[in-house]
Structures are given as structure tokens and as C-alpha cells.
VOPATI-315444 format. One record per residue: residue in three letters; x, y, z of N, C-alpha, C in turn. Coordinates in Angstrom, 1 decimal, decimal comma. Each point is the difference from the previous one (the first is absolute). Layout:
<recs>
ala; X; Y; Z; X; Y; Z; X; Y; Z
...
</recs>
This chain:
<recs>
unk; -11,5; 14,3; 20,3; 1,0; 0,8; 0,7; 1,3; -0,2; -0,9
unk; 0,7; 0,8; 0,0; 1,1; 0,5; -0,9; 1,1; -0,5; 0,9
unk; 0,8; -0,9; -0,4; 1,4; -0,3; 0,7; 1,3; 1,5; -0,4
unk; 0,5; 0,0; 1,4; 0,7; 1,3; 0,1; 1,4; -0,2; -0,2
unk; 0,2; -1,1; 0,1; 1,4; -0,8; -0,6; 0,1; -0,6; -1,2
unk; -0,9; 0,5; -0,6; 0,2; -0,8; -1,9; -0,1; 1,7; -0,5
unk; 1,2; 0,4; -0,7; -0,5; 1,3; -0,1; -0,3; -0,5; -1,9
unk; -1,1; 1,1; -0,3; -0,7; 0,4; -1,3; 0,4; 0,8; -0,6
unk; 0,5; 0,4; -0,4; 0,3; 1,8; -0,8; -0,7; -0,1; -1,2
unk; -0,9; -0,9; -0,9; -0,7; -0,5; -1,0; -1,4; -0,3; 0,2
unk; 0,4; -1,2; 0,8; -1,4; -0,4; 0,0; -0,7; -0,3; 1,6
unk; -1,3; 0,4; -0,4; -0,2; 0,1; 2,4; -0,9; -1,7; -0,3
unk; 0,0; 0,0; 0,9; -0,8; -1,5; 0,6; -1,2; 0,4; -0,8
unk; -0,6; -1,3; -1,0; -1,2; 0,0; -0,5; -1,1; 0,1; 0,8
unk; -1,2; 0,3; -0,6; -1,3; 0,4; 1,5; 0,1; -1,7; 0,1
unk; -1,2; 0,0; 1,3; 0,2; -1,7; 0,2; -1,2; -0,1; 0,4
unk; -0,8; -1,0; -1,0; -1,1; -0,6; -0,1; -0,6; -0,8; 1,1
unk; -1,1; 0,6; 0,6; -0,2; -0,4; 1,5; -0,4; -1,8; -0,6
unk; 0,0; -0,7; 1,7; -0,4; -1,2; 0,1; 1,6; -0,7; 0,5
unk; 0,0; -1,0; 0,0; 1,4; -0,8; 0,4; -0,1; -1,5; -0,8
unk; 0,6; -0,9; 0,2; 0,4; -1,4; -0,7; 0,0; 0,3; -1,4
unk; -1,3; -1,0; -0,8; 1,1; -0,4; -1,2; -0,6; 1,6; -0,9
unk; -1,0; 1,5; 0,3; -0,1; 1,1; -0,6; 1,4; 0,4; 0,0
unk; 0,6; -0,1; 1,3; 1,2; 1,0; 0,6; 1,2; -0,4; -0,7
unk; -0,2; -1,5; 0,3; 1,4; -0,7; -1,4; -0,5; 0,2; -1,5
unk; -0,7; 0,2; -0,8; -0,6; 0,4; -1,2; 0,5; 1,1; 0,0
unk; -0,3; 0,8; 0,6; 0,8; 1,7; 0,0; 1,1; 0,0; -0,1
unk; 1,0; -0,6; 1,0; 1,3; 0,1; 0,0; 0,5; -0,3; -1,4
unk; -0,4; -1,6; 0,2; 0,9; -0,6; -1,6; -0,2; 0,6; -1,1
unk; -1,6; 0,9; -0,2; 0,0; 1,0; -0,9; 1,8; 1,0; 0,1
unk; -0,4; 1,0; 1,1; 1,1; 0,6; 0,1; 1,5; 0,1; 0,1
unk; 0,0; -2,0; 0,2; 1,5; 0,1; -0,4; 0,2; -0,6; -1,1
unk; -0,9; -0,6; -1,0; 0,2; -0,1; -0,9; 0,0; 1,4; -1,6
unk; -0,5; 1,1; 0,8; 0,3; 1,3; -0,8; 1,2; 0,6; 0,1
unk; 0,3; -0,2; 1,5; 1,7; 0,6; 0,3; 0,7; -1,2; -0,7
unk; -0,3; -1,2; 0,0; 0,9; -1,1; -0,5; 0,7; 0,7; -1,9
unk; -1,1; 0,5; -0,4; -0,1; 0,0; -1,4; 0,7; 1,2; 0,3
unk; -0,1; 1,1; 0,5; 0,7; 1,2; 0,1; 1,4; -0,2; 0,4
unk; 0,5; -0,4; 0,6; 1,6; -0,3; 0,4; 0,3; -1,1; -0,6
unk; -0,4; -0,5; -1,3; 0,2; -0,8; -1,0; 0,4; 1,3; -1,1
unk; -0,8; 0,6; -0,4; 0,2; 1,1; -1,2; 1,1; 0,6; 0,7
unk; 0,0; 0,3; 1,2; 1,1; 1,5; 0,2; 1,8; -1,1; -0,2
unk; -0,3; -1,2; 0,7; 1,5; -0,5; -0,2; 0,1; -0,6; -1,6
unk; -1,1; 0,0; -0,5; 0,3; -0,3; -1,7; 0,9; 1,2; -0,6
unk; -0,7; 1,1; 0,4; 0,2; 1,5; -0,7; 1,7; -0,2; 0,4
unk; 0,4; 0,3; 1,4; 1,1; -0,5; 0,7; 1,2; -0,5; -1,1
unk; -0,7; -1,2; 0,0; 0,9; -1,0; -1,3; 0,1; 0,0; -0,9
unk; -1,3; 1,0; -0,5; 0,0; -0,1; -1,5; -0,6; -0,6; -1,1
unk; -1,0; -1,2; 0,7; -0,9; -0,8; -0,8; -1,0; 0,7; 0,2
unk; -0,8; -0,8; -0,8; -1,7; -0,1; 0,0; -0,1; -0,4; 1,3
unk; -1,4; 0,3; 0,3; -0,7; -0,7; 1,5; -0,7; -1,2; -0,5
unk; -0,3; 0,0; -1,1; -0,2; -1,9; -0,2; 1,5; -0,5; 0,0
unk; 0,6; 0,8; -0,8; 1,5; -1,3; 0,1; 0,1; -0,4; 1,4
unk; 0,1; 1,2; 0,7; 0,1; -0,5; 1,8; -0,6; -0,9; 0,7
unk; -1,2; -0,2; -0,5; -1,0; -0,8; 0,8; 0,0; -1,3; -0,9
unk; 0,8; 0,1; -1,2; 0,2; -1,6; -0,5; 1,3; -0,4; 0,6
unk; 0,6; 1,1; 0,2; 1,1; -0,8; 0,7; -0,1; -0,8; 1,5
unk; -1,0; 1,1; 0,7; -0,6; -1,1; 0,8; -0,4; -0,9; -0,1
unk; -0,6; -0,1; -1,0; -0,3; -1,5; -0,1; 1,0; -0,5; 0,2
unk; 1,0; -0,5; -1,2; 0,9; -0,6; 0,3; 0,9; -0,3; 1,1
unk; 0,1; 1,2; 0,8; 0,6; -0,3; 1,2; -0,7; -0,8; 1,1
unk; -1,1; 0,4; 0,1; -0,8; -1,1; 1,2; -0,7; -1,3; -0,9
unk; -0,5; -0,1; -1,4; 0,0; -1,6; -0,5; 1,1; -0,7; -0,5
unk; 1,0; 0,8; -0,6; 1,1; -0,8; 0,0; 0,2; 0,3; -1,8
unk; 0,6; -0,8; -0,9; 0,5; 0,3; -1,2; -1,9; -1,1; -0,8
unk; 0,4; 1,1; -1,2; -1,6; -0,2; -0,6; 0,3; -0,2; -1,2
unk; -0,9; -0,6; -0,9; -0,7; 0,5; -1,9; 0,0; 0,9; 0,2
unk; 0,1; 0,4; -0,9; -0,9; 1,6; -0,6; -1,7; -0,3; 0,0
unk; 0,0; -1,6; -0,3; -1,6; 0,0; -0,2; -0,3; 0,3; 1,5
unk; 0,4; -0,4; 0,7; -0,4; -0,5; 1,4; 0,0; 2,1; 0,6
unk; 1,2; 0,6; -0,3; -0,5; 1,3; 0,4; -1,0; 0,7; -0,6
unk; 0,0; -0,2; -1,4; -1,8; 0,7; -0,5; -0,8; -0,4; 0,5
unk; -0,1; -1,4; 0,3; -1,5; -0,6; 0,9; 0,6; 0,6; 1,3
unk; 0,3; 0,4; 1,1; 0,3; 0,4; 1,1; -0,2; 1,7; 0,2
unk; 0,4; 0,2; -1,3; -0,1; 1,9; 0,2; -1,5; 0,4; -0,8
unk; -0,3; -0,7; -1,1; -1,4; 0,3; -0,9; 0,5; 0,7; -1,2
unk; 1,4; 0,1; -0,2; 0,7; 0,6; -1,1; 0,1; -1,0; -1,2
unk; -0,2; 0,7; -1,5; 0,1; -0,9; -0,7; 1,3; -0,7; -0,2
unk; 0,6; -0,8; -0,5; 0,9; -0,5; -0,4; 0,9; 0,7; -1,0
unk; -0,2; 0,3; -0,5; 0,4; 1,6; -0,7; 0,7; 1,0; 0,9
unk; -0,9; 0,6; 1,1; 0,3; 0,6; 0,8; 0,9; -0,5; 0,7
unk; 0,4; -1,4; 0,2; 0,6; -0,5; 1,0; 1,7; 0,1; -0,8
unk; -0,2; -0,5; -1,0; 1,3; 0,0; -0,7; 0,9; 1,4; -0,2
unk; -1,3; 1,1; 0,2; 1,1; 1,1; -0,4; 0,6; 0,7; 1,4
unk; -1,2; -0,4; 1,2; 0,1; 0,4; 1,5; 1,6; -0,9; 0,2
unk; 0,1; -1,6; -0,5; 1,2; -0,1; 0,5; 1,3; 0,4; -0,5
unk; -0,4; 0,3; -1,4; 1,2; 0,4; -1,0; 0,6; 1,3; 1,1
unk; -0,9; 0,8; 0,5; 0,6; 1,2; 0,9; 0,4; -0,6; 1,1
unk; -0,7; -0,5; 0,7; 1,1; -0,6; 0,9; 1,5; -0,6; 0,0
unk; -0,2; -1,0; -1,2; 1,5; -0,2; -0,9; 0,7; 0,9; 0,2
unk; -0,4; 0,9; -0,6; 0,9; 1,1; -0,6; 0,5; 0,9; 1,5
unk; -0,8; -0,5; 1,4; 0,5; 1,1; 0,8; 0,5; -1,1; 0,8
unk; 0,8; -1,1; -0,5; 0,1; -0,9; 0,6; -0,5; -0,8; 1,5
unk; -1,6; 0,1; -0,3; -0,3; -0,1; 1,2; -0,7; -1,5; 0,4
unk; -0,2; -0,8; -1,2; -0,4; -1,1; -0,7; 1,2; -0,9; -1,0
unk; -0,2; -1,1; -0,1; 0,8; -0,7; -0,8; -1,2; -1,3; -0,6
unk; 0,6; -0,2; -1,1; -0,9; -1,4; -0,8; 0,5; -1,2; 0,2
unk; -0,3; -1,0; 0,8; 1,1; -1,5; -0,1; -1,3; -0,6; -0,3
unk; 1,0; -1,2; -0,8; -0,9; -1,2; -0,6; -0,6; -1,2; 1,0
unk; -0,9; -0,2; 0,1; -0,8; -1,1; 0,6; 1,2; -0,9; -0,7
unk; 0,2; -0,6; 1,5; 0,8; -0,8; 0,4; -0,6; -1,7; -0,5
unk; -1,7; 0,0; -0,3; -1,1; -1,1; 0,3; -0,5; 0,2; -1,5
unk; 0,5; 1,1; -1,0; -0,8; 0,7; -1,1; 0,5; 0,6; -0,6
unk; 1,2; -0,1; -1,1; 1,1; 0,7; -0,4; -1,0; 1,1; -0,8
unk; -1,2; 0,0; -0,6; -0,8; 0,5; -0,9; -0,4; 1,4; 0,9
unk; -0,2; -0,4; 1,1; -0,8; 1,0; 1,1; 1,2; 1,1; 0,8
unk; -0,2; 0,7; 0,1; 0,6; 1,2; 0,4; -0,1; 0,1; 0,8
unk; 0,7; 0,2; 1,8; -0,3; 0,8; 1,4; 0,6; 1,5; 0,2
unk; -1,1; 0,5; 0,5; 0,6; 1,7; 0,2; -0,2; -0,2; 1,4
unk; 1,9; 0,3; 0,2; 0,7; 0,3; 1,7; 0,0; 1,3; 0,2
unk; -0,6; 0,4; 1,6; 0,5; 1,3; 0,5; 1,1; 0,0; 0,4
unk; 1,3; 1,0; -0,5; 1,4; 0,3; 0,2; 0,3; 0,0; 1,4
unk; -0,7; -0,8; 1,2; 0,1; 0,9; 1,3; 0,6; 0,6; 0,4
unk; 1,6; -0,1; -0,5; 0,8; 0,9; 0,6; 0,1; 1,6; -0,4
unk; -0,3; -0,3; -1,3; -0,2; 1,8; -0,8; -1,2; 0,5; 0,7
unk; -1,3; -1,2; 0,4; -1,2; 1,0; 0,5; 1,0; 0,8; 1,5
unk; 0,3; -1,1; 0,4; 0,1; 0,9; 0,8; 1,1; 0,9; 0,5
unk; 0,3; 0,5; -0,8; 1,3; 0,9; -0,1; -0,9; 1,0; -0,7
unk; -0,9; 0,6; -0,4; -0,3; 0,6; -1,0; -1,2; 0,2; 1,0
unk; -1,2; -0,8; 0,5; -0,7; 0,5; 0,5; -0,3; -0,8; 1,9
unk; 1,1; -0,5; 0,4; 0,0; -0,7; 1,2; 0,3; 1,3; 1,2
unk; 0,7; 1,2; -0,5; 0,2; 0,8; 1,3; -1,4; 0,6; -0,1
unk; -0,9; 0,2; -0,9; -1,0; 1,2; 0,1; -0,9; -1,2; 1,3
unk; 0,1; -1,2; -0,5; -1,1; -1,2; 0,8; 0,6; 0,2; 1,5
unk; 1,5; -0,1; 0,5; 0,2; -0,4; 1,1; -0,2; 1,1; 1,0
unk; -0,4; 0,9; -0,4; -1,0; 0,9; 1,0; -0,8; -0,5; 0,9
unk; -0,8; -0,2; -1,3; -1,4; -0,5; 0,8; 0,0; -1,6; 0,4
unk; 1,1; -0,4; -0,7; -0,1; -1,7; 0,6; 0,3; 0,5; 1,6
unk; 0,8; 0,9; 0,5; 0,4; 0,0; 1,1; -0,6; 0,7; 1,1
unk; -0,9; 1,0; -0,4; -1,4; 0,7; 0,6; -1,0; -1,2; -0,1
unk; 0,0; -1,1; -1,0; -1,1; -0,7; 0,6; 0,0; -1,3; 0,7
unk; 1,5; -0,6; 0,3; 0,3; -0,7; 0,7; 0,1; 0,5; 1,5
unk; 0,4; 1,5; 0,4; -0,6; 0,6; 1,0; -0,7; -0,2; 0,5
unk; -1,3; 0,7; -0,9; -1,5; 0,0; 0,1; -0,8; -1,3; 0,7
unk; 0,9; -1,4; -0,8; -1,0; -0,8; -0,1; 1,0; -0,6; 1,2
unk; 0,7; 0,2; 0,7; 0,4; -0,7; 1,6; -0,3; 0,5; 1,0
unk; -1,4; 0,8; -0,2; -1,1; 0,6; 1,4; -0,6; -1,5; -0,3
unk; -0,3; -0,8; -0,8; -1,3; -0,9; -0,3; 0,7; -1,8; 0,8
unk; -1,0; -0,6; 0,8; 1,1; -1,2; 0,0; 0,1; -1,1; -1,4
unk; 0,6; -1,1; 0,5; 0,0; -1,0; -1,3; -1,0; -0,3; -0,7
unk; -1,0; -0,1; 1,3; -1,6; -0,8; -0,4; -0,5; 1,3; -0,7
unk; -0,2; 1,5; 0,5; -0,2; 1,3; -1,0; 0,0; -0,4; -1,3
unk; 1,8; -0,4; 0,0; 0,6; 0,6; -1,3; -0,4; -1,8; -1,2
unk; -0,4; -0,8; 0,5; -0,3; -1,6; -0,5; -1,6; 0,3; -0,5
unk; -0,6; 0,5; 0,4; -1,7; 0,7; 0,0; 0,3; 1,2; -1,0
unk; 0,4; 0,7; 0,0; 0,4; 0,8; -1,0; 0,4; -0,5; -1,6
unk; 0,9; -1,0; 0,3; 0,8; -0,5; -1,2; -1,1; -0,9; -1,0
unk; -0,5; -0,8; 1,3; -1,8; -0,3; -0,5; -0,7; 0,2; -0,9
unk; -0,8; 1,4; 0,7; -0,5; 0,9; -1,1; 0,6; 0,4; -1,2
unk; 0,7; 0,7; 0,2; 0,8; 0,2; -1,2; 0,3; -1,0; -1,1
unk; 0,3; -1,3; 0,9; 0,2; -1,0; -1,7; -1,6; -0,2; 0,0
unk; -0,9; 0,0; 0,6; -1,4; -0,3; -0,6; -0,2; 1,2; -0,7
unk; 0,1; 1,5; 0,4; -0,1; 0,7; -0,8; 0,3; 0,1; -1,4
unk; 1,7; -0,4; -0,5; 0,5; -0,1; -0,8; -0,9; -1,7; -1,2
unk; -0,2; -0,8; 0,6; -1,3; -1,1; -0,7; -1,0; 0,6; -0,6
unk; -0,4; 1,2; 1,2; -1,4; 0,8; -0,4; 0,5; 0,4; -1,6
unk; 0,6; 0,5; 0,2; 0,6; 1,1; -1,3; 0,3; -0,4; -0,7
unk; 1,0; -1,0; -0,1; 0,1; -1,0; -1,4; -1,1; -0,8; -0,6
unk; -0,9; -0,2; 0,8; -1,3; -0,6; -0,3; -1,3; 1,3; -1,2
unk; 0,4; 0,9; 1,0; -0,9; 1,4; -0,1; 0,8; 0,0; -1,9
unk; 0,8; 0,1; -0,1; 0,9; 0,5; -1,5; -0,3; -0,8; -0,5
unk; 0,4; -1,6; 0,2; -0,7; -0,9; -0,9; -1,5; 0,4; -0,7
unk; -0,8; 0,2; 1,0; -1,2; 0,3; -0,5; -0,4; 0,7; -0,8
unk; 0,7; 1,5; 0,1; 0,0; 1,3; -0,7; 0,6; -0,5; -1,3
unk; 1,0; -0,6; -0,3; 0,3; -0,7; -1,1; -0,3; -0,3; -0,7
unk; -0,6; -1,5; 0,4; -1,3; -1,1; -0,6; -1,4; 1,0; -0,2
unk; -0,4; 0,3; 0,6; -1,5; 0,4; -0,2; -0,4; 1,5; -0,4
unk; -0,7; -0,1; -0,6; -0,3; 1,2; -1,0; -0,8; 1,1; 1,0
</recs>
């Protein structure tokens, strides 16, 4: 069933794969992991990067300041790739290089937080605010069970990529 209060003008509610527990959660996290990737490209375009730049910036913003080695092992990009992904972010000042505080030799690439979000924080606070809505029908213990899954999900996946990596 189609919620009548989430309006679509795009896209309608995916079909929905009968059964319930963990088929019915496999489906979902499918599906919001395709919208995840889609409202990723549209506020890249928005901004004006790449949709990998975007999603390395994520990284940064939820792990915190990195190597460059540490983001090629994290994204599957070469190192190569990584150097010229941040040269553009440099340049759109969305990143900065500070020296390892522990490793004058070693390099950390910072996300600019405040440029991200001046540049692409209004397109986000939409939906941060439609889904803080959303998610205060659910109680604490809902929303604790939720958060759950999700970081086990997120294990799955970083485990799942390791693999795809390593193994031929």
C-alpha cells in the first residue's frame, strides 16, 4: 500500500516482495539503498561534483579526517584515483590536507564541514526533517532495534567489499 502523505511525482512505491522479517527487511534496505545512491547523484549534480566525490566526502564526514591510503582501501579506488578525486575537491574547497600531527611524512585529508555544508547542507535538510518526522511515529526501543540492524547491516557490507576485493 502506497502512503498518501509521501507524495511521488517520480518515483511510486517499489512492488513489495511478499513474506515479512528478515525477506521484507532485505527488500527495503535494497530500496533505500538505490534511492540512497540517487539523492546522492542528484545533490552532487546540485553542487557540482562527481557522485564519487560526494560519497567520499561522506566518508569523511561520518569517519572523521583520513590518508588518502585509508580512502582508496574504503572506496576500492586506486590511489591514483584518489589523488586526483581530492585535488577536485581542493579546488572546490571542500577538503583540505593537514599534516599528521603523529607523522609529519603522512598526509590527512579533512572534510571542510563548513563549506559541505553551505554548498550542499540545504539540499540534505529536507529530508533530515521529513525523516525525523517519519521516524517519531516509532518508540525509543523501535528506533534502538532499528539502529541495530543497520550497524549490523553496515558490518555486513564492509565485510561483503572486503571480500569482493581480496578474492578473485
Amino acid at each position: 500500500m502506497q502512503r498518501t502523505d509521501v507524495p511521488s511525482p517520480i518515483l511510486s512505491t517499489p512492488r513489495r516482495k511478499s513474506g515479512s522479517g528478515v525477506e521484507a527487511l532485505t527488500f527495503q534496505v535494497r530500496v533505500a539503498s538505490a534511492y540512497s545512491v540517487l539523492v546522492s547523484q542528484a545533490i552532487a549534480a546540485r553542487v557540482g561534483i562527481h557522485s564519487s566525490d560526494m560519497e567520499t566526502l561522506d566518508l569523511l564526514l561520518t569517519h572523521g579526517p583520513m590518508t588518502a591510503g585509508k580512502l582508496a582501501e574504503l572506496t576500492g579506488l586506486t590511489t591514483g584515483a584518489i589523488t586526483r578525486l581530492v585535488d577536485r575537491l581542493l579546488a572546490e574547497d571542500l577538503v583540505s590536507r593537514q599534516e599528521d600531527p603523529h607523522d609529519r611524512r603522512r598526509v590527512i585529508i579533512a572534510a571542510n564541514e563548513a563549506e559541505c555544508d553551505a554548498r550542499a547542507g540545504r539540499y540534505y535538510a529536507g529530508l533530515a526533517e521529513a525523516a525525523e518526522k517519519a521516524w517519531s511515529e516509532f518508540t525509543p526501543e523501535e528506533l534502538d532495534a532499528a539502529v541495530r540492524v543497520l550497524q549490523r547491516s553496515n558490518e555486513l557490507v564492509l565485510t561483503f567489499l572486503h571480500q569482493l576485493k581480496t578474492q578473485p
